[in-house]
Structures are given as C-alpha cells and as structure tokens.
C-alpha positions in Angstrom: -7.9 148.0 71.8 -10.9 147.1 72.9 -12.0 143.6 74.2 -14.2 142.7 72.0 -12.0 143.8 69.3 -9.4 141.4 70.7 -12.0 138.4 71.1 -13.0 138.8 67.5 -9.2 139.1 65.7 -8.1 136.1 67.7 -11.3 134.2 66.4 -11.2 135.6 63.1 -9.3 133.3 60.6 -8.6 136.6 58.8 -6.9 138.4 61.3 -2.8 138.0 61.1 -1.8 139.0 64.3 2.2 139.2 62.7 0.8 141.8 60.1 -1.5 143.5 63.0 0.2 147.1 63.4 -0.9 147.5 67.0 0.4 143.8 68.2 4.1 144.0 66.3 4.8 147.7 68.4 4.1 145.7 71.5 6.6 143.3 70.8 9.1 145.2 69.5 8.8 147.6 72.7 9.4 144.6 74.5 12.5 143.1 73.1 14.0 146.7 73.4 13.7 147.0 77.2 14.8 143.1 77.8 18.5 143.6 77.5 19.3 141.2 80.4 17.3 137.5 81.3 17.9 136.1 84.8 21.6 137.9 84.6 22.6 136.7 81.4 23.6 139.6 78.7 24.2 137.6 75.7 20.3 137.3 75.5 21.2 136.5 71.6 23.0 133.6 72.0 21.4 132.2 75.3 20.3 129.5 73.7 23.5 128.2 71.6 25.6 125.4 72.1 28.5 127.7 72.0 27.0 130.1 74.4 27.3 127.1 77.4 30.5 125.7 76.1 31.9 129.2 77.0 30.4 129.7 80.5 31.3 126.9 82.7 30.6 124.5 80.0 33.6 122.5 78.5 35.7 123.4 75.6 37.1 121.1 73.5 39.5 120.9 70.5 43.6 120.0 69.7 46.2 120.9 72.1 47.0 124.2 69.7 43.2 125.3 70.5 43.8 125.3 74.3 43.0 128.9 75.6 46.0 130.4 76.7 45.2 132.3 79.7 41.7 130.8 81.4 40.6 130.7 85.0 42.7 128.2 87.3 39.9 125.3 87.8 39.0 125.4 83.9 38.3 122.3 82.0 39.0 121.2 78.4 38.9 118.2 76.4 41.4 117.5 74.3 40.6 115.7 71.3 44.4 115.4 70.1 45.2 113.5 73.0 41.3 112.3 74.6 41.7 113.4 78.1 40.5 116.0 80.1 42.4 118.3 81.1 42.7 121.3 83.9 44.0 124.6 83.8 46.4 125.1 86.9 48.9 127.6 85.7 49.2 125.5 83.1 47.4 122.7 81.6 47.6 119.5 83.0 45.8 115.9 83.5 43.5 115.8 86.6 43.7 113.4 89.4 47.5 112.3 88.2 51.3 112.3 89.5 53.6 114.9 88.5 54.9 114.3 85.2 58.6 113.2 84.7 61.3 115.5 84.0 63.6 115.1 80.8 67.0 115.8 80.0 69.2 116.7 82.9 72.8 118.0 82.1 75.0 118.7 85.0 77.8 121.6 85.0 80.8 121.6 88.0 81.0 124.6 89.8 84.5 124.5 91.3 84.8 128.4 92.0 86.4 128.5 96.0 84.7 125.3 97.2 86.4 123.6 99.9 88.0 120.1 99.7 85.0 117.5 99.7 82.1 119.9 99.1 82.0 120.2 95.7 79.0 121.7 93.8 77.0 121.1 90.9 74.2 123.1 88.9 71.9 120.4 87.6 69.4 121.7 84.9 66.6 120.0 83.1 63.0 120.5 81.4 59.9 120.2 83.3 57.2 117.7 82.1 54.8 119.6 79.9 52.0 117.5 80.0 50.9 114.3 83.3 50.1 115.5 86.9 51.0 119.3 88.0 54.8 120.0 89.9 54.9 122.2 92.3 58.6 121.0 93.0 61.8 119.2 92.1 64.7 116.9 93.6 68.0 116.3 92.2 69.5 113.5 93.4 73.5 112.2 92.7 74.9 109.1 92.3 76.9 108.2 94.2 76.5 109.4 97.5 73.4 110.3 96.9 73.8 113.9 97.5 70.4 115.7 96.9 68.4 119.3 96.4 64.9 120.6 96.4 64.3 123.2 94.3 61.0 125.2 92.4 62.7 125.2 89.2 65.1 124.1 87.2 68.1 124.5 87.9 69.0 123.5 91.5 72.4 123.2 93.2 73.7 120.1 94.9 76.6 120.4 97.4 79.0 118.5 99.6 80.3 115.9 96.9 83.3 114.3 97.2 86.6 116.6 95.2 87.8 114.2 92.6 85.0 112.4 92.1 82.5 111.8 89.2 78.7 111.9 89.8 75.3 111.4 87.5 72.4 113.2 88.2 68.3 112.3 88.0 66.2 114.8 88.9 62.2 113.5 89.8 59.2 116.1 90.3 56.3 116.1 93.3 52.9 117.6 92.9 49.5 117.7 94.8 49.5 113.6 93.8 52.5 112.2 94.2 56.1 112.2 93.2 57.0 111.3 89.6 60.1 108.3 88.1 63.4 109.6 88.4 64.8 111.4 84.7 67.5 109.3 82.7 70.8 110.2 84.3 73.1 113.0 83.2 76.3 112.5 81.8 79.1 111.6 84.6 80.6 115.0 85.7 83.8 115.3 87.9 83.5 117.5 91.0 86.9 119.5 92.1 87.6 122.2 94.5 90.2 123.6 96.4 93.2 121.5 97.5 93.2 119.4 100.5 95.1 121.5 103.6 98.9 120.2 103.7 100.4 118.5 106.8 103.2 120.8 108.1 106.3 119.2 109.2 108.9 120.2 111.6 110.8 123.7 110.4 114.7 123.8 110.7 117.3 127.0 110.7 118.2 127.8 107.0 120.2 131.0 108.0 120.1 133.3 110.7 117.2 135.0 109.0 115.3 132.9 107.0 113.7 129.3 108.6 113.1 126.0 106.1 109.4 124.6 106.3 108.9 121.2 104.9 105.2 120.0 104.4 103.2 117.1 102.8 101.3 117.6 100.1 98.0 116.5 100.6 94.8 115.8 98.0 94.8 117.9 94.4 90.9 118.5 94.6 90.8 117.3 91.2 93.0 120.1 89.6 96.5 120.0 89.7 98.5 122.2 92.5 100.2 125.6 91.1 101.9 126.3 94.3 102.2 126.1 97.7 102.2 129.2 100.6 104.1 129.2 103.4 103.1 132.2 106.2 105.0 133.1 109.2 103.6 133.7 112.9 103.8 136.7 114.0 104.5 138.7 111.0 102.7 137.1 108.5 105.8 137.3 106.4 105.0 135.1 103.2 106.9 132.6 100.3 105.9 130.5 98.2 107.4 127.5 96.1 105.7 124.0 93.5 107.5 121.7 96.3 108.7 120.8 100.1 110.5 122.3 101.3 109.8 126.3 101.1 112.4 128.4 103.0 111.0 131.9 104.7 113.6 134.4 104.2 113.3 137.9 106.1 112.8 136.9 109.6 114.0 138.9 112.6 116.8 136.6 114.8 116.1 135.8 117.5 112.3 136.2 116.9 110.0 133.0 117.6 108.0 132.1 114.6 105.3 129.2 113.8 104.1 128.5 110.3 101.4 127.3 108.7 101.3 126.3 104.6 98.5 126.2 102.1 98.1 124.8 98.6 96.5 126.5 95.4 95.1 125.0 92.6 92.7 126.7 89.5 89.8 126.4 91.9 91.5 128.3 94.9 93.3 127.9 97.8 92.8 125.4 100.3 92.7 125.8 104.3 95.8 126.1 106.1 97.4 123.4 107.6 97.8 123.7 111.6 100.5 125.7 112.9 103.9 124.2 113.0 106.3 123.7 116.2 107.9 127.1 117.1 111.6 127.9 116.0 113.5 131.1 116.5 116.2 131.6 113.6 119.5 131.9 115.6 122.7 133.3 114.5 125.4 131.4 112.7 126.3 129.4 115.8 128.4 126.6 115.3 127.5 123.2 116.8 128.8 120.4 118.5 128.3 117.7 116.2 127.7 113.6 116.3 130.9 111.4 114.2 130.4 108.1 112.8 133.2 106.5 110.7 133.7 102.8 109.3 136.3 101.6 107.7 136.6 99.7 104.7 136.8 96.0 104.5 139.3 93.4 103.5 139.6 91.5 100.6 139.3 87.8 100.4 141.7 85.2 100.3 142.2 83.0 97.4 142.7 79.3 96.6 141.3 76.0 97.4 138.6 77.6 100.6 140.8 81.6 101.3 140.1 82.7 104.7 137.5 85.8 104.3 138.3 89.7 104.6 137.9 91.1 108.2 135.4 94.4 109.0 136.8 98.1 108.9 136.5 99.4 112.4 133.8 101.3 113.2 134.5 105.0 115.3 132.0 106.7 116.8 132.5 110.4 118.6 129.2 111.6 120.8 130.4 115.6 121.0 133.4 116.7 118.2 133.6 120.8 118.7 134.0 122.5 115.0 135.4 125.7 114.4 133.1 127.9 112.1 134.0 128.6 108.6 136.7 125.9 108.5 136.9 123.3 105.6 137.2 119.9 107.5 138.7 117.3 104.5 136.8 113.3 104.4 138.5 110.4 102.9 136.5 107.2 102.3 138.7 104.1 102.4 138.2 101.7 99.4 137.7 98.5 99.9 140.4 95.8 99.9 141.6 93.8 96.2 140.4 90.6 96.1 143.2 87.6 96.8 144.2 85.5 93.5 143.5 82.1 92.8 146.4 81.3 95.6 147.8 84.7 96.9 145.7 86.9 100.3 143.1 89.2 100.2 144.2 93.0 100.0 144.4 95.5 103.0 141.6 98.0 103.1 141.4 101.9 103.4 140.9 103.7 106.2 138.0 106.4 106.7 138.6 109.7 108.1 137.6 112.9 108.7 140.0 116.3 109.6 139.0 115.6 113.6 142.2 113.6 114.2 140.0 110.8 113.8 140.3 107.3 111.8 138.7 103.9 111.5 141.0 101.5 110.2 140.3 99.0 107.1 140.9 95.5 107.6 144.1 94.5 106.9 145.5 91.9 104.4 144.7 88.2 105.4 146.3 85.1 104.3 145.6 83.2 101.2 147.5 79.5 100.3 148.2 77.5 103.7 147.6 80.7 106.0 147.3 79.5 109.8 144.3 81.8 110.5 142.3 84.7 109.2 142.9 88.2 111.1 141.4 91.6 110.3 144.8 92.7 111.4 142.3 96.0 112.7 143.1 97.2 116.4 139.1 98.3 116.2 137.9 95.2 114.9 137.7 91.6 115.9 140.1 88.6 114.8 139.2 85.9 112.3 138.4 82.4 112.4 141.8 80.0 111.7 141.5 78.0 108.2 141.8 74.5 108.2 144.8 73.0 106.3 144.8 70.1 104.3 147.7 68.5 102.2 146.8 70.9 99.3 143.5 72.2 100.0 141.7 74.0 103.0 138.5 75.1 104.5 138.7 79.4 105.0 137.8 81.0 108.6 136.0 83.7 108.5 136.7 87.5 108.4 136.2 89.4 111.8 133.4 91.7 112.4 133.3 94.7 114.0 130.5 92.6 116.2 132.1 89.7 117.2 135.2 87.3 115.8 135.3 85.2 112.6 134.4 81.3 113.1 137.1 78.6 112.2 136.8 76.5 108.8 136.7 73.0 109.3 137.4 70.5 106.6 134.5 67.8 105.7 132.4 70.0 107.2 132.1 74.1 106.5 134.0 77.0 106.1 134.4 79.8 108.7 131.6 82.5 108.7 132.4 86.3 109.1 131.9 87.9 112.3 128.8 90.0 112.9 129.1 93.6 112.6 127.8 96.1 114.9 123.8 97.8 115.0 124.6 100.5 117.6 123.8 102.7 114.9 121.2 101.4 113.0 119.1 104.9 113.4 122.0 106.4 111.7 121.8 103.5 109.0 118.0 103.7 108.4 117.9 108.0 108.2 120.8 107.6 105.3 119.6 104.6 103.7 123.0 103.0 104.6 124.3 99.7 106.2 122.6 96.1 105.6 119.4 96.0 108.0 121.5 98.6 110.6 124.9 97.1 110.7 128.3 98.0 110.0 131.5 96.2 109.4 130.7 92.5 109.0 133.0 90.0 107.9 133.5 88.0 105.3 132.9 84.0 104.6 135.4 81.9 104.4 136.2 80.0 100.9 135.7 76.1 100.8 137.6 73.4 99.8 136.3 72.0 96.8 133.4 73.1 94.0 130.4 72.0 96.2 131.1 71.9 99.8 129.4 74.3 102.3 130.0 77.2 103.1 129.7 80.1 105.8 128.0 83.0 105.7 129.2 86.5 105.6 128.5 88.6 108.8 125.6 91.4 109.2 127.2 94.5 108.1 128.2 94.0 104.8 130.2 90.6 104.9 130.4 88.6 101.7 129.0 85.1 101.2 131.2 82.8 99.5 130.2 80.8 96.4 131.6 77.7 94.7 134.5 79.5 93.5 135.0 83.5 93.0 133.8 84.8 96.4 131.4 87.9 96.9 132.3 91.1 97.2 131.6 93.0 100.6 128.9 95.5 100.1 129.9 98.7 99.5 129.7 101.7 102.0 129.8 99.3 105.0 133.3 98.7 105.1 131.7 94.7 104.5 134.7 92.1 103.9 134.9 90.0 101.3 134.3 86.7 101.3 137.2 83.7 100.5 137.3 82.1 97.5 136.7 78.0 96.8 137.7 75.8 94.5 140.2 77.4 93.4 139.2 80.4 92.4 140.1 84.3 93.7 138.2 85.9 96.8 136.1 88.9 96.8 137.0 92.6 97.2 136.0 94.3 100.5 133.2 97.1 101.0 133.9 100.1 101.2 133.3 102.8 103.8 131.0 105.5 104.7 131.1 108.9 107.6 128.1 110.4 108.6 127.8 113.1 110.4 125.0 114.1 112.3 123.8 117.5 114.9 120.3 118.9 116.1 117.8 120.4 113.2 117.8 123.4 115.3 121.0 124.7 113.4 121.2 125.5 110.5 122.8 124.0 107.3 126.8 123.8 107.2 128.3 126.5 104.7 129.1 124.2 102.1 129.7 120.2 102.3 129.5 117.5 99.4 127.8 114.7 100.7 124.2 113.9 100.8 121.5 115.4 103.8 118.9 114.0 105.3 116.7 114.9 107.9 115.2 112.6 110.5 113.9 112.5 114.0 115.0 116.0 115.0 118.8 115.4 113.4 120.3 116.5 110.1 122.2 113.9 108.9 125.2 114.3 105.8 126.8 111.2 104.7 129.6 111.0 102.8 130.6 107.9 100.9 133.6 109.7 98.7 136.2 112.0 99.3 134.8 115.2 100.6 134.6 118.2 102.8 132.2 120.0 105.2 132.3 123.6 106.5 130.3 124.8 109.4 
C-alpha cells in the first residue's frame, strides 16, 4: 500500500478500514501468531473476572464449592460461613488455635498387662473446621495419665488395675493448643493379678511338699487359679485356694517355690522364692504335749465356795511310735452344786502317753469349811465364811495361784489365776481366755446383792446374784458359787494340744483341728479323739 494511499483512506470519511480487504488480513495474521501475552495462554479470557479468581486470585462460594485438592497456601472465602479460609491439607481458618476434638470413647485393653499398668485405646474425631492440628493428647482422669499421638486413636498406659478413668483428648497446631473434648464415659482398667506372697512350705508326704500363699490384688477380674512351681525341676500344680500341695518330688531333694495367680487377663508375676524344704521320709517326731483338765463345778446355797482349775500337764519331748493310734479323752466339766448340795468333780484329760491332768474335784456346798480343788496339779481354794445360816464362798483354785477366802459383810472369795505359760499355744488354736488355762471359780455370796469375787484368768466363772456362771469351756475354767440361794455353775471343760516342727509332715490320720503357726503345726483336740503318726 502505498503512503499516500494510506494518508488518503484514513482522511477519507468513506474509507471503512473494518471492510478494507488489505487492513482485516493484517489483523487476522496477527491474532494467529499471538497465542501467548507476557506468559499467559488463556489470551481469551485474560481479561475476565474469572480468569484472576483462578490464578492466585480468590475463590469464593459455600463450604460444598471448596476445591477439593488445591495447592497448600490457597485461599477461599467462604460465604456459608464468612471467613477466609486456607488450604493446608485440609481447609482451615488462618491465624487460629487448633480446633477442638469431639467425641472420645475409651475401650480397656486388658490383654497381658501387668498389675498397675493398665492400657486404654482412646478414640475420637478431629475438629473439621478452627486452627490446623498437627497433633493430639489424651489425658486421664485421675492420675492424669497421658499420650501424644498424630491421629486418633492413641494408647495411654500405666493406670492403676481396678480403677476407673475418663478421658479428654485436646489438639496443638502451628497456633496453639485447643480446650480439652467432653470426657469419655468412665472405663475400668484391669490386668493381670497382683504377684501372691509365698508363705512358709511344710512336708505333706515324703514326696510331695504343701505351699501356702496369700492372695494378693484381682486386677479387676476375678482369679481362676493359682500356680505353684518347684525349684529345681520346675515341677508344677495348681489349685482356686492356699494351700496347693506339689506332689512328685524326689526325697531328699531341696526344693524352693514360687506361686502365681491367673485371671481372664493373664497371669501375674511370680511371687519371690519361698524358704527351702527337702520332703523327708515318713520320719516320726518327737512331739510337744499340752493337757488341762476340766474344772469343778460350783457350790450351791446362800454364797457356794467356787469350782477349783483342772491341772494343767505339759511334756517338752513325748517319743511316738509311727503308725500307732494314740486314743484322747477330754474331761467334761464338773455339774453344778444345788441350791444347798457341792459342786461336781470334774474329768480328767488324757492322751495314750501315760499322761493325765486331773479335773478339779468336788468342793463343798452348805456350811463347807473351805473350798479345795482337791487336784494334786492345781492350787487350793479360798475357806468360806460361815454364818448362822448363810455364808460368803472362797474361791476355786487356779492352776496360777490359790483361791481367796469369802468374808461376810464384805466379799466373796475370787478364783485363783490360771497359768499363761502357754499362751502361744492359746493364741495359734484360738483357745484359752487372753492365754490362760485353768482359772478358778468365784465364790457365791451371801445374800441377792452383796459383792462378789471374780473368777480367775483361765476360764474361772464370775458369780452373779444367784445361779453362778459356768467356767468356760475348753479351759478346764471352774465354775463359780452360787448366791442367794441359788445353784453354782458347771466347770469348763478341757482341751490337749499337741504341737511338733512344720518340717514333718502331717500325722496319718487324727480328728482334731490343725493349725499352723510360727514354724509349729499345732492339732487341738477338744473331744474324744485319736492321732496317728
């Protein structure tokens, strides 16, 4: 095109330059070739709101509108909620705390957890909308036992067995930590058992060994059984209760023992080892001989003298014979006196050793010079005090010490104390009154409200205002004198205990009851009997 030819279109009103053929092929040309403007492709939209919304602009719309899957750092304004928000992995509010978590539940994980370290799996829902977590913390109540975890859920250990916890749960992000959640429902923790305390083992047999224990915490689940295990040998039993006798043992062997306890969680840690013990053979020992006597009865009428002590025998080293049935008697107490008549003799105690401890023996009732326990191994009575129809009782002897006399106007005798020698024999078998054996009996009073004595340690009655007390039973007590006319009391009966080292093992057969205490077995026998070693 020439210039001039350009001058004059351009100045001529006529001249369309859109209609002009040659001036529309240079623009087209151009467009063609311009595919790209200062690195933006979309030359077609480059000038549209959308266009800069979508590159680095910001989006907005409802929470359902978010885009799914934009670049971490993204913006977006959401016009359910007006805020901004900021993609992170998820959306979430700029410049804010971590959002709180919701709706913990908390599950017991008992599986093989030792005593005291429960476990629990705590699991909840992560805010979905506040300040971005990057971690949680599960705390209990009580104790405040506590883990860190990325997600939900997260473990806490060491609580307490048998104990019930709550759970909150709070979450941490690059602005802070969040509230703690509402609590979880109260969940019990339980584990294993706690270890038993072994006690001291004792010779069943020649093979087999006895191992008593004490049971200690359940873990929150009830025992199903206990597991005693030898040392060396590793020779087993088991049994619900103490104690559990290990059977199968070489004689002569030394063993130790240990015990566990199992409950639906598992089993707990052994105990620690018990003392040695070697079963032995069936050796026959020298065994320990206590006997008492039975007591008197009281006297009866206007203030009876009291019933005297049994007599108390005690042997330090009897030799037995194995396999031979040695035959008890228990003596029975003495009958009470009547309303004027004495108190009845007692029974003697004895067991197949050529042994006896005597009774007390019948005492006076109506005008009787004195009260006696008429007992070779007891003491003598106090002397009653004689009026012209009425008088004050002395008391029965004691195996401790003599009856006191009655006095009239003033009191009546008391019974003689027994004797405490044996009062670690008294306190393994649960017999005797605070240790003592063989205490007399009050004396009666003259009249329905006078004084009276009191019986004597071991048994020995107190009298009352007319029928007097009976002596307690099994420690050959006397009874106590009756008053005011009225009848005395009948006399305790007696007891035998035999006693020899836990080392040896249970007699063959006996029919009393056994107890075992500080090294000794004891058997006491408070009716007619036998024992064979």
């Amino acid at each position: 095109m020439t210039r001039a030819r350009d001058v004059a279109n351009v100045l001529s009103t006529a001249t369309n330059l859109a209609t002009d053929t040659e001036t529309a092929a240079a623009i087209s040309s151009h467009n063609s070739a311009t595919t790209s403007v200062h690195g933006i492709s979309d030359t077609s939209a480059l000038a549209t709101q959308t266009y800069v919304q979508n590159n680095k602009g910001i989006n907005k719309g409802n929470t359902a509108s978010r885009p799914a899957s934009p670049a971490n750092g993204d913006l977006y304004y959401n016009t359910e909620t007006s805020v901004l928000e900021v993609y992170d992995s998820g959306w979430w509010l700029p410049n804010t705390a971590a959002g709180i978590p919701t709706s913990p539940v908390a599950t017991n994980q008992p599986s093989s957890r030792a005593f005291n370290n429960g476990q629990a799996s705590v699991a909840f829902t992560p805010a979905t909308s506040g300040g971005k977590a990057t971690s949680f913390t599960v705390t209990s109540t009580p104790g405040s036992y506590t883990n860190t975890g990325s997600s939900s859920p997260i473990v806490v250990t060491g609580l307490q067995s048998n104990t019930a916890y709550t759970y909150a749960v709070t979450a941490t992000g690059p602005l802070g930590t969040s509230s703690a959640s509402s609590a979880s429902t109260a969940v019990t923790a339980t584990t294993v058992p706690q270890a038993p305390t072994i006690g001291s083992p004792s010779i069943a047999s020649p093979t087999s060994i006895s191992v008593p224990f004490t049971t200690g915490a359940t873990g929150g689940s009830s025992i199903t059984g206990y597991t005693v295990t030898s040392s060396p040998g590793n020779i087993t039993a088991n049994g619900s209760s103490s104690p559990i006798t290990v059977t199968g043992l070489t004689t002569g062997q030394s063993y130790t023992f240990t015990v566990t306890a199992t409950n639906t969680n598992g089993t707990s840690l052994a105990s620690s080892a018990s003392s040695s013990i070697i079963p032995a053979t069936q050796m026959t020992p020298s065994v320990e001989v206590l006997l008492v006597g039975a007591g008197s009865g009281g006297g009866g009428h206007y203030g009876g003298p009291g019933g005297g002590g049994g007599g108390v025998v005690y042997l330090s080293s009897q030799s037995v014979t194995a396999s031979t049935l040695y035959n008890i008697t228990i003596g029975s107490g003495g009958s009470a006196g009547s309303s004027s008549g004495s108190g009845g003799s007692a029974g003697n105690t004895t067991v197949a050793f050529s042994t006896t401890a005597y009774g007390g023996q019948s005492n006076g009732g109506y005008n009787t010079p004195g009260s006696r326990s008429g007992n070779p191994q007891n003491n003598a009575g106090g002397s009653t005090a004689n009026g012209s129809s009425i008088e004050s009782g002395g008391g029965g002897g004691g195996a401790g010490s003599a009856g006191t006399n009655g006095s009239l106007g003033s009191t009546s005798g008391s019974g003689g104390t027994g004797i405490n020698t044996y009062s670690t024999w008294a306190s393994a078998t649960s017999s005797g009154a605070s240790g003592f054996f063989a205490g007399g009996g009050a004396g009666g009073y003259a009249g329905s409200s006078g004084p009276s004595g009191s019986g004597g340690q071991g048994g020995g009655a107190t009298a009352t205002s007319s029928t007097g007390n009976a002596g307690t039973i099994n420690t050959g007590g006397g009874g106590a004198g009756g008053s005011n006319g009225g009848g005395g009391g009948i006399g305790g009966s007696g007891i035998a205990i035999i006693r020899y080292s836990d080392t040896y093992p249970d007699p063959a057969s006996y029919t009393g009851t056994k107890y075992t205490n500080g090294g000794y077995k004891y058997f006491k026998f408070t009716g007619t009997g036998s024992i064979t070693f």
